[in-house]
C-alpha positions as CSV (number, residue, x, y, z in Angstrom):
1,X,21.5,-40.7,-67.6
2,X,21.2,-38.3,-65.1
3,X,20.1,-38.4,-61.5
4,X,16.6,-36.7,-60.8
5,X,18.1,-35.9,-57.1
6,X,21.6,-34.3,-56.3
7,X,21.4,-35.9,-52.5
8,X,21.1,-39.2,-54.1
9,X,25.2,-38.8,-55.3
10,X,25.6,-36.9,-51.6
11,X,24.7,-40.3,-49.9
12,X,26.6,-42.5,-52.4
13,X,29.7,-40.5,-51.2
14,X,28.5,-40.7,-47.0
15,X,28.0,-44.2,-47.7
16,X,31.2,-45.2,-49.5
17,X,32.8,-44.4,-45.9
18,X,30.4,-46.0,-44.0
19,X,29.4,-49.2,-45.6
20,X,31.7,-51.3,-43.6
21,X,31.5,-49.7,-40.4
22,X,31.2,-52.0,-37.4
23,X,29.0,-49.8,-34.8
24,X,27.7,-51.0,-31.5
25,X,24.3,-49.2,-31.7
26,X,22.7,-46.6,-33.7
27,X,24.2,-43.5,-31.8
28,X,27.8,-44.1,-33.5
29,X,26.0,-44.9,-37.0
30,X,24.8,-41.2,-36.3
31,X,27.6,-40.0,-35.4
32,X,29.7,-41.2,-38.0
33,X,26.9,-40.3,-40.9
34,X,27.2,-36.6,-39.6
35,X,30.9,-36.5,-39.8
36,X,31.1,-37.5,-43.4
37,X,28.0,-34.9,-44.2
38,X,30.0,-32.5,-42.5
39,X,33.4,-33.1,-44.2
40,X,31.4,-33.2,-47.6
41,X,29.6,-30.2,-47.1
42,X,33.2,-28.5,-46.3
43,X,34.5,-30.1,-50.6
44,X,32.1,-28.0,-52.5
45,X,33.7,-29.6,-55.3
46,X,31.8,-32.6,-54.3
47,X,28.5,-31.0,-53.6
48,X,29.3,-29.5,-56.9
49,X,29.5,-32.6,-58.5
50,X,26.5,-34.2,-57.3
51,X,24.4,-31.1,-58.6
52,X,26.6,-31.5,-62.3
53,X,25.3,-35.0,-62.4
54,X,21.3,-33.6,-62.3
55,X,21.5,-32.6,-65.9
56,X,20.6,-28.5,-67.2
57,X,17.1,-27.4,-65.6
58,X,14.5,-26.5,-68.1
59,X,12.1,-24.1,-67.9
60,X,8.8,-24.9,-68.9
């Protein structure tokens, strides 16, 4: 079954990285979500992927 959402599979990816991270407050949590967006937006064959996973889109 496909996903309705492709940023659904974009924040399974930033959160494979972060899921175990240790931060002290909410600033480093940030700062660490934007690196992995950034290094995934910069592997289009990710961002590819995530969009693959949405199924064809129908008209009608």
């Amino acid at each position: 079954m496909a996903d309705l959402n492709p940023q659904e599979g974009i924040w399974l990816l930033a959160k494979c990285d972060i899921g175990n991270l240790a931060a002290a407050d909410l600033g480093r949590i940030t700062m660490a979500v934007q690196r992995r967006l950034t290094q995934i937006q910069y592997r289009p064959g990710l961002v590819d992927g995530c969009l693959a996973r949405t199924g064809p889109i129908r008209d009608g």
